[in-house]
mmCIF entry with sequence, helices, sheets and N, C-alpha, C, O atoms, coordinates in Angstrom:
data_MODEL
# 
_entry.id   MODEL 
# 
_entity.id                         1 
_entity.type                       polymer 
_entity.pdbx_number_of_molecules   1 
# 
_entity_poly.entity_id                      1 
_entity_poly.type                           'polypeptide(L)' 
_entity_poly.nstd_linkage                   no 
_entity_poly.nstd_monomer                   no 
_entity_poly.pdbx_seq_one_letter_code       
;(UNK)(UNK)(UNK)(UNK)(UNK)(UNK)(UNK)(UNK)(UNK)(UNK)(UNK)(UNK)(UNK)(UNK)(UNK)(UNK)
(UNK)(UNK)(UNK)(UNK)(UNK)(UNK)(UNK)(UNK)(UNK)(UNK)(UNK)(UNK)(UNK)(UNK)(UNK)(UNK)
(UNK)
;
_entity_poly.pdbx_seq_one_letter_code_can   XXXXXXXXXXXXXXXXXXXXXXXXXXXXXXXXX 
_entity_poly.pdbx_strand_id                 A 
# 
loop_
_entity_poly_seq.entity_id 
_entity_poly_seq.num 
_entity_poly_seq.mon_id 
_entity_poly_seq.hetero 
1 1  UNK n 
1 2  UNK n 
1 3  UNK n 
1 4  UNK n 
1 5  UNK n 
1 6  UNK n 
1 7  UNK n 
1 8  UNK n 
1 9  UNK n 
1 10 UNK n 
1 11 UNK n 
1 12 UNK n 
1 13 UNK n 
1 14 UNK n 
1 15 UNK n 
1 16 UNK n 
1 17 UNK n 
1 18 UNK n 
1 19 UNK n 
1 20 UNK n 
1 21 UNK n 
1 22 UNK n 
1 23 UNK n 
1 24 UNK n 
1 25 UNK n 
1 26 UNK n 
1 27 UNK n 
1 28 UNK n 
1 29 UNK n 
1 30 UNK n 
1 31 UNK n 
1 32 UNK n 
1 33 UNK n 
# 
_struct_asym.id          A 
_struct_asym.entity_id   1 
# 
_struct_conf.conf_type_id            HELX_P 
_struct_conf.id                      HELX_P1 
_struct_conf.pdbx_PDB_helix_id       AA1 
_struct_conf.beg_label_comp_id       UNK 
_struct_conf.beg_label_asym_id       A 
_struct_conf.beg_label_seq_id        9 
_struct_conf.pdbx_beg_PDB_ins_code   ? 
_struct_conf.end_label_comp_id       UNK 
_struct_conf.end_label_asym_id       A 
_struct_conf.end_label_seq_id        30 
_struct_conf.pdbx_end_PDB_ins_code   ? 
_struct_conf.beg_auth_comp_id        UNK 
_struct_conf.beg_auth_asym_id        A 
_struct_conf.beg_auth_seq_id         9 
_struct_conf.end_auth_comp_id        UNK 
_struct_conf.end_auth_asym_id        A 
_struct_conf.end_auth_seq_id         30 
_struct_conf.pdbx_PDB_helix_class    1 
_struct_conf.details                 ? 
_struct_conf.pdbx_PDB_helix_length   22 
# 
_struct_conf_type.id          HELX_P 
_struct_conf_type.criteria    ? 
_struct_conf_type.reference   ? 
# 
loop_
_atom_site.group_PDB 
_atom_site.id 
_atom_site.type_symbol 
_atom_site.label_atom_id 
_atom_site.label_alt_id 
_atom_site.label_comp_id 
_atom_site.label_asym_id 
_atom_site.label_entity_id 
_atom_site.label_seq_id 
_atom_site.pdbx_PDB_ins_code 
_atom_site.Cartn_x 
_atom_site.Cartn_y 
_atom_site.Cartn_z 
_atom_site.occupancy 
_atom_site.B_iso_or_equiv 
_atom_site.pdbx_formal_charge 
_atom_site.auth_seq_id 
_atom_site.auth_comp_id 
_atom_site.auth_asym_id 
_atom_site.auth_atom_id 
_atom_site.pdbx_PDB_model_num 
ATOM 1   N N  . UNK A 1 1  ? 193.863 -14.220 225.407 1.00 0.00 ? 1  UNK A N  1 
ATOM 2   C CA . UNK A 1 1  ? 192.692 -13.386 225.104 1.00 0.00 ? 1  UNK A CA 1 
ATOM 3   C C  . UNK A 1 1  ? 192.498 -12.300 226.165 1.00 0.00 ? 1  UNK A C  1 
ATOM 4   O O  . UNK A 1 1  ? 192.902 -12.459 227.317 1.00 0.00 ? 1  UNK A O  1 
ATOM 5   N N  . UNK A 1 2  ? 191.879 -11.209 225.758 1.00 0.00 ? 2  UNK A N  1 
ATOM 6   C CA . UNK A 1 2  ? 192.127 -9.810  226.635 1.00 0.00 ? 2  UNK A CA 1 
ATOM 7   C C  . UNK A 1 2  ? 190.290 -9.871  227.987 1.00 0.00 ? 2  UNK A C  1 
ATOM 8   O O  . UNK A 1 2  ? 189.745 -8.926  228.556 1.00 0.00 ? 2  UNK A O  1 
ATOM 9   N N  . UNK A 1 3  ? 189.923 -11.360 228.001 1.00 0.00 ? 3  UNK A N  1 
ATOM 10  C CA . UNK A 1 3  ? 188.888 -11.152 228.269 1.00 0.00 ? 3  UNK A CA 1 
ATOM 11  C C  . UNK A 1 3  ? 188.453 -11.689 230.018 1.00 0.00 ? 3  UNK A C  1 
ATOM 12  O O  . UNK A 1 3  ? 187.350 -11.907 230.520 1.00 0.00 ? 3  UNK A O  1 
ATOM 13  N N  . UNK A 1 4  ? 189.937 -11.773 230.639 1.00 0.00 ? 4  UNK A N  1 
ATOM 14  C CA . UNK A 1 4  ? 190.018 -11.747 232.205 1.00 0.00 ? 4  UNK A CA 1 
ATOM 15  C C  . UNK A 1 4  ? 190.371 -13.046 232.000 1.00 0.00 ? 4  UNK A C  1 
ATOM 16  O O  . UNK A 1 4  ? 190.642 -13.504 233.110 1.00 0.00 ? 4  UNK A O  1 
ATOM 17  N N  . UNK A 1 5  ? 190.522 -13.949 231.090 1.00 0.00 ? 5  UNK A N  1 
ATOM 18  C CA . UNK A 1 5  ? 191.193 -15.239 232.030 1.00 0.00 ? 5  UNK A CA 1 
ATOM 19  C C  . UNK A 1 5  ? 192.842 -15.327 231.961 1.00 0.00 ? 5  UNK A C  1 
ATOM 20  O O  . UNK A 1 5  ? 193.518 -14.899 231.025 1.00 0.00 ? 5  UNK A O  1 
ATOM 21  N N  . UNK A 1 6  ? 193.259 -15.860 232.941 1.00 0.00 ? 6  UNK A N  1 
ATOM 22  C CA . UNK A 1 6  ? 194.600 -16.228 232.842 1.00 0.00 ? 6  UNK A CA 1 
ATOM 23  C C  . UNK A 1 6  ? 195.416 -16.262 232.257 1.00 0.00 ? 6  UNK A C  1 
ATOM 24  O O  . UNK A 1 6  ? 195.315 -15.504 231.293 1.00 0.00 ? 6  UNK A O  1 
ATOM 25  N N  . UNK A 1 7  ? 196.815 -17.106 232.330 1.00 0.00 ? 7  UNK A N  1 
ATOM 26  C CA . UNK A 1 7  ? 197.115 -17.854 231.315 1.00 0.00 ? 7  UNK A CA 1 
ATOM 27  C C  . UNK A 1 7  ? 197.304 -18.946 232.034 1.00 0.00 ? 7  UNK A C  1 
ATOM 28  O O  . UNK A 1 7  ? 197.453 -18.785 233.245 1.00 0.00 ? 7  UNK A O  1 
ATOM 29  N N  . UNK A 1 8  ? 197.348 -20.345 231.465 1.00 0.00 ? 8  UNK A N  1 
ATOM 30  C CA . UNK A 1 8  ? 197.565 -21.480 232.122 1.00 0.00 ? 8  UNK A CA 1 
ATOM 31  C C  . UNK A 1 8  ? 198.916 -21.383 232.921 1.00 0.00 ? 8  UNK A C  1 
ATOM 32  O O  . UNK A 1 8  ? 198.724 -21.860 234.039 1.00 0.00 ? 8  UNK A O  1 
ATOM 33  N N  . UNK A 1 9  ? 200.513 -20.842 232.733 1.00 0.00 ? 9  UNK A N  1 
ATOM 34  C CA . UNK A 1 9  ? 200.970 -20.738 233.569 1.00 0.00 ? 9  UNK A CA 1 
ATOM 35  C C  . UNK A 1 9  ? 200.577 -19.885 234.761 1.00 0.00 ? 9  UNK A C  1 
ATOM 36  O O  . UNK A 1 9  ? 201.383 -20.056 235.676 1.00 0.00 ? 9  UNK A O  1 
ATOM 37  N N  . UNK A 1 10 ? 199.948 -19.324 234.960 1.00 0.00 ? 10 UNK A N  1 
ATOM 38  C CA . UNK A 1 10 ? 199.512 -18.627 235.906 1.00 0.00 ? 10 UNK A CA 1 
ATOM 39  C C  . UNK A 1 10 ? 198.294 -18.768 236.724 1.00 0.00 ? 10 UNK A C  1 
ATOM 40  O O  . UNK A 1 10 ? 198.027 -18.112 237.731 1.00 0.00 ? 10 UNK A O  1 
ATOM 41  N N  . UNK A 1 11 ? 197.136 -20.281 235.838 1.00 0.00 ? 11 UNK A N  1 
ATOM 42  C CA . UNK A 1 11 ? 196.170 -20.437 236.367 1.00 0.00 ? 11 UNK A CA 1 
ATOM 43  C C  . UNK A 1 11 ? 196.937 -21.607 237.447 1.00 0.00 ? 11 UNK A C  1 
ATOM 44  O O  . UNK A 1 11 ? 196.583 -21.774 238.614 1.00 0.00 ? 11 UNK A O  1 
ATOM 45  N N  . UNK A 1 12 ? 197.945 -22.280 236.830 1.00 0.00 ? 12 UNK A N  1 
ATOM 46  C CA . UNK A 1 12 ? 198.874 -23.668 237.826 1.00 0.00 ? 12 UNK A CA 1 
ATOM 47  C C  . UNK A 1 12 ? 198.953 -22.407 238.913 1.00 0.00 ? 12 UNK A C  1 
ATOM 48  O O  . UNK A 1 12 ? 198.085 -22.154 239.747 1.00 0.00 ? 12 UNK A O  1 
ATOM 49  N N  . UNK A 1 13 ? 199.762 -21.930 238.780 1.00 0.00 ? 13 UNK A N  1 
ATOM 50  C CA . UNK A 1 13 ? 200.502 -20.824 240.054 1.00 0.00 ? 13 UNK A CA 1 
ATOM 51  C C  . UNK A 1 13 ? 199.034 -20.300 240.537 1.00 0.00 ? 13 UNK A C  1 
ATOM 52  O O  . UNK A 1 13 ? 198.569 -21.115 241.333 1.00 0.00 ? 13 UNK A O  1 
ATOM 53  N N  . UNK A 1 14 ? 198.555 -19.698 240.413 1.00 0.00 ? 14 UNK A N  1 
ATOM 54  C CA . UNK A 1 14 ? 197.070 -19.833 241.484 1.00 0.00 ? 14 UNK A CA 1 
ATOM 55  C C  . UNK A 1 14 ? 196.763 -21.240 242.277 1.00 0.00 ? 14 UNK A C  1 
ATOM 56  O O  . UNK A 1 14 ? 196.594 -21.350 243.491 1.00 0.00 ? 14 UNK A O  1 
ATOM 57  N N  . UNK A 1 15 ? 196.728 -22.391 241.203 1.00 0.00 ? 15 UNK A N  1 
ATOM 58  C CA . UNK A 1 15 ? 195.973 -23.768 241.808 1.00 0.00 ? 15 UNK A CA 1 
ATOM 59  C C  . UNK A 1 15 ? 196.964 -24.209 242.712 1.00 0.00 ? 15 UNK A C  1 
ATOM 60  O O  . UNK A 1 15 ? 196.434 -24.757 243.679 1.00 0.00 ? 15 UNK A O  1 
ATOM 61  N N  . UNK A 1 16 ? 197.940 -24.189 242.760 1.00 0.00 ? 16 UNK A N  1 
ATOM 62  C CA . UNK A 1 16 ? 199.263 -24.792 243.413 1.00 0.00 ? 16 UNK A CA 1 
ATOM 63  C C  . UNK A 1 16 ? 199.017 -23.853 244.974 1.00 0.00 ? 16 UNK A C  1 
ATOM 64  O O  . UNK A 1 16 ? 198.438 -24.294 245.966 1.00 0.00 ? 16 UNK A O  1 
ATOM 65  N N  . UNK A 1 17 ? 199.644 -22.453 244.828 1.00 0.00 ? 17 UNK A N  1 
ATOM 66  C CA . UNK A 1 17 ? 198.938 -21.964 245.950 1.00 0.00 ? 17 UNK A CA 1 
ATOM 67  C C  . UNK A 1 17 ? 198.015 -21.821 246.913 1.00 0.00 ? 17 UNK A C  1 
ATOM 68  O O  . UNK A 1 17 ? 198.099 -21.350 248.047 1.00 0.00 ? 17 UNK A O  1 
ATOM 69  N N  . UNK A 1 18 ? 196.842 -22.436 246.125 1.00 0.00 ? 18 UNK A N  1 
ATOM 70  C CA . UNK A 1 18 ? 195.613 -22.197 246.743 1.00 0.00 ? 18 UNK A CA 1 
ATOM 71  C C  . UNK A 1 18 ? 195.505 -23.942 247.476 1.00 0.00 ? 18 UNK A C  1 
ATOM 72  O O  . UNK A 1 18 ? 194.759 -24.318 248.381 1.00 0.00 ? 18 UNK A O  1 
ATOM 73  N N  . UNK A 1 19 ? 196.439 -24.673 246.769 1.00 0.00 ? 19 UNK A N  1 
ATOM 74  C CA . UNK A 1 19 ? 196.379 -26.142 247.775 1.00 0.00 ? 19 UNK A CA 1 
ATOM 75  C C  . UNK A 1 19 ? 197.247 -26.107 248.444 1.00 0.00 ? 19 UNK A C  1 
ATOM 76  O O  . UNK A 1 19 ? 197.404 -27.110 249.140 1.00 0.00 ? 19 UNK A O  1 
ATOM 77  N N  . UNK A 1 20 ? 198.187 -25.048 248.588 1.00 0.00 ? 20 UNK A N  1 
ATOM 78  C CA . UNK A 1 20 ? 199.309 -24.745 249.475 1.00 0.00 ? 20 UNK A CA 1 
ATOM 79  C C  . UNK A 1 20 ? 198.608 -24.143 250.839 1.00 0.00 ? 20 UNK A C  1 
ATOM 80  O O  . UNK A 1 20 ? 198.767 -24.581 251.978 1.00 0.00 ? 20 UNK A O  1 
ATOM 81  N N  . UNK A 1 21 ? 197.809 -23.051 250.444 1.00 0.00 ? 21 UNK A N  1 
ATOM 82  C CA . UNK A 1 21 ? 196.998 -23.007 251.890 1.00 0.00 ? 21 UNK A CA 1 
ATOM 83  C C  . UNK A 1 21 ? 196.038 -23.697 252.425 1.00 0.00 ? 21 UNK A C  1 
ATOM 84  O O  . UNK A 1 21 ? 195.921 -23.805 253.646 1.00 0.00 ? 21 UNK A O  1 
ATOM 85  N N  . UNK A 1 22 ? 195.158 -24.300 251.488 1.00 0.00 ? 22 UNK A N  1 
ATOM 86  C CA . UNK A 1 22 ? 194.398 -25.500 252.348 1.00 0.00 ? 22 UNK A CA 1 
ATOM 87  C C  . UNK A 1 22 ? 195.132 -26.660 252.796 1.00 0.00 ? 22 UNK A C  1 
ATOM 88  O O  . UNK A 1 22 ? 194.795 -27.314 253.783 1.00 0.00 ? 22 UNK A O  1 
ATOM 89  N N  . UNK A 1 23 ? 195.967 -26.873 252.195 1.00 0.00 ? 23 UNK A N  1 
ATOM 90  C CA . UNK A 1 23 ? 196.992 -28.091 253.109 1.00 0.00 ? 23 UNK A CA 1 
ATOM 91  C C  . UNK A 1 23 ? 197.487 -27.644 254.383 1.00 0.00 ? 23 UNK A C  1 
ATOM 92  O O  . UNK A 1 23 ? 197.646 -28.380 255.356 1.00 0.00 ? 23 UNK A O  1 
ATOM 93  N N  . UNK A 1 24 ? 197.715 -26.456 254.343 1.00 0.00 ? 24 UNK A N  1 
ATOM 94  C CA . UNK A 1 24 ? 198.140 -25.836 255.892 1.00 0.00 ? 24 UNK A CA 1 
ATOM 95  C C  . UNK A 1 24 ? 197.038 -25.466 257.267 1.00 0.00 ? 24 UNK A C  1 
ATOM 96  O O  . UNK A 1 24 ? 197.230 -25.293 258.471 1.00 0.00 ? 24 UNK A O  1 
ATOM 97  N N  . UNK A 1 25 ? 195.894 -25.453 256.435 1.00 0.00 ? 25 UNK A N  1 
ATOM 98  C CA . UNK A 1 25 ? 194.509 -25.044 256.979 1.00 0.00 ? 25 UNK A CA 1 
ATOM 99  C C  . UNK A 1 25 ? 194.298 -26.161 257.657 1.00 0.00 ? 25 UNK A C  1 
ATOM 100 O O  . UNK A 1 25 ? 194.058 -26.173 258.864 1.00 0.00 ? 25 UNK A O  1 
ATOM 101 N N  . UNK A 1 26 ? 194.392 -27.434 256.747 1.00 0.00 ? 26 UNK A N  1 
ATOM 102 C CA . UNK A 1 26 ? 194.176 -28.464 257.360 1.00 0.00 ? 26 UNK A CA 1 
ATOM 103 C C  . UNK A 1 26 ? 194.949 -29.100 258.259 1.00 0.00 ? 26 UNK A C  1 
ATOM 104 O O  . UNK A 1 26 ? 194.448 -29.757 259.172 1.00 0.00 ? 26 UNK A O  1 
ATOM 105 N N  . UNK A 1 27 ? 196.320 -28.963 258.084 1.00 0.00 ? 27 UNK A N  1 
ATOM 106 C CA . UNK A 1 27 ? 197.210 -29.421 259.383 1.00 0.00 ? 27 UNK A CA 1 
ATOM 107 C C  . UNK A 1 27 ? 197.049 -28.708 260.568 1.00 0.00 ? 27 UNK A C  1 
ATOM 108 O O  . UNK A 1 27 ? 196.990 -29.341 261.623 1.00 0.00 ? 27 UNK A O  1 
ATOM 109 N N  . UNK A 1 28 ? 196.942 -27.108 260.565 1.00 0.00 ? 28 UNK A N  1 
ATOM 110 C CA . UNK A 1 28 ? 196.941 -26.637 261.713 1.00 0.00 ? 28 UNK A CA 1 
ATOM 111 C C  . UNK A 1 28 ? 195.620 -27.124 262.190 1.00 0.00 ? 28 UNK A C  1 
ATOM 112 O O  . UNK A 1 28 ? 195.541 -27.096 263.418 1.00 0.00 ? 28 UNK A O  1 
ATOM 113 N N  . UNK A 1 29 ? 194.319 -27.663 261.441 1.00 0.00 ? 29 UNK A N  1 
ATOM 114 C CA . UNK A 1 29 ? 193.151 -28.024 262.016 1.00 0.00 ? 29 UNK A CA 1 
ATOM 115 C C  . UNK A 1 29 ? 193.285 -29.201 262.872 1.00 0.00 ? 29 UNK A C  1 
ATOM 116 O O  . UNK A 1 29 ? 192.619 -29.253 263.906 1.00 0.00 ? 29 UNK A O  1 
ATOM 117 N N  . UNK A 1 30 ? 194.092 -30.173 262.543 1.00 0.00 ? 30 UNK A N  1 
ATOM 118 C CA . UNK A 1 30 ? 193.939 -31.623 262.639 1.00 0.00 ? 30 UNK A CA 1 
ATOM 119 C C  . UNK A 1 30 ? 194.824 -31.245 263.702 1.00 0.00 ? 30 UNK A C  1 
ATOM 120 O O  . UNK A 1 30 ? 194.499 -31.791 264.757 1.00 0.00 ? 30 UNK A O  1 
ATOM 121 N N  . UNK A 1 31 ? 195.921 -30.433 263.802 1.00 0.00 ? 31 UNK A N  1 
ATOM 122 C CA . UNK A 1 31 ? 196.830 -30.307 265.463 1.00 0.00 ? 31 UNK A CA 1 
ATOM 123 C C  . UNK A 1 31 ? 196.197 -29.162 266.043 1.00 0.00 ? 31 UNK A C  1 
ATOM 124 O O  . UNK A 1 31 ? 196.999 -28.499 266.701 1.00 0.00 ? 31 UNK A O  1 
ATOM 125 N N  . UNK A 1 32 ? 195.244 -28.784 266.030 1.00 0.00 ? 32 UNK A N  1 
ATOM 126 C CA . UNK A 1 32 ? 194.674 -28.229 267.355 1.00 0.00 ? 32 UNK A CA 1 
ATOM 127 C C  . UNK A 1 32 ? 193.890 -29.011 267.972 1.00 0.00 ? 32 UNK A C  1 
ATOM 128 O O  . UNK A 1 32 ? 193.919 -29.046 269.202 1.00 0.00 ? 32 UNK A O  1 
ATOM 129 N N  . UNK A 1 33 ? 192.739 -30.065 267.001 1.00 0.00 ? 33 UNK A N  1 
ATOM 130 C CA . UNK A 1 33 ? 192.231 -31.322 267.966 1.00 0.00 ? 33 UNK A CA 1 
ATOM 131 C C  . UNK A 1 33 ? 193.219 -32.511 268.155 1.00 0.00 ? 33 UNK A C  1 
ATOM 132 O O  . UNK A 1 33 ? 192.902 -33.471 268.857 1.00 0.00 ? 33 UNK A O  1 
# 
């Protein structure tokens, strides 16, 4: 549909990414304390 959402392959490829950087957010958090 022409009305701004996604498409599900592409909403995965957002969600995947976006736990790709909070997983990293969080390691570098947990090894600086």
């Amino acid at each position: 549909p022409a009305n701004g959402v996604p498409e599900p392959g592409s909403l995965a490829l957002i969600g995947l990414g976006l736990a790709g950087v909070a997983a990293a957010r969080r390691k570098r958090a947990t090894q600086a304390q």
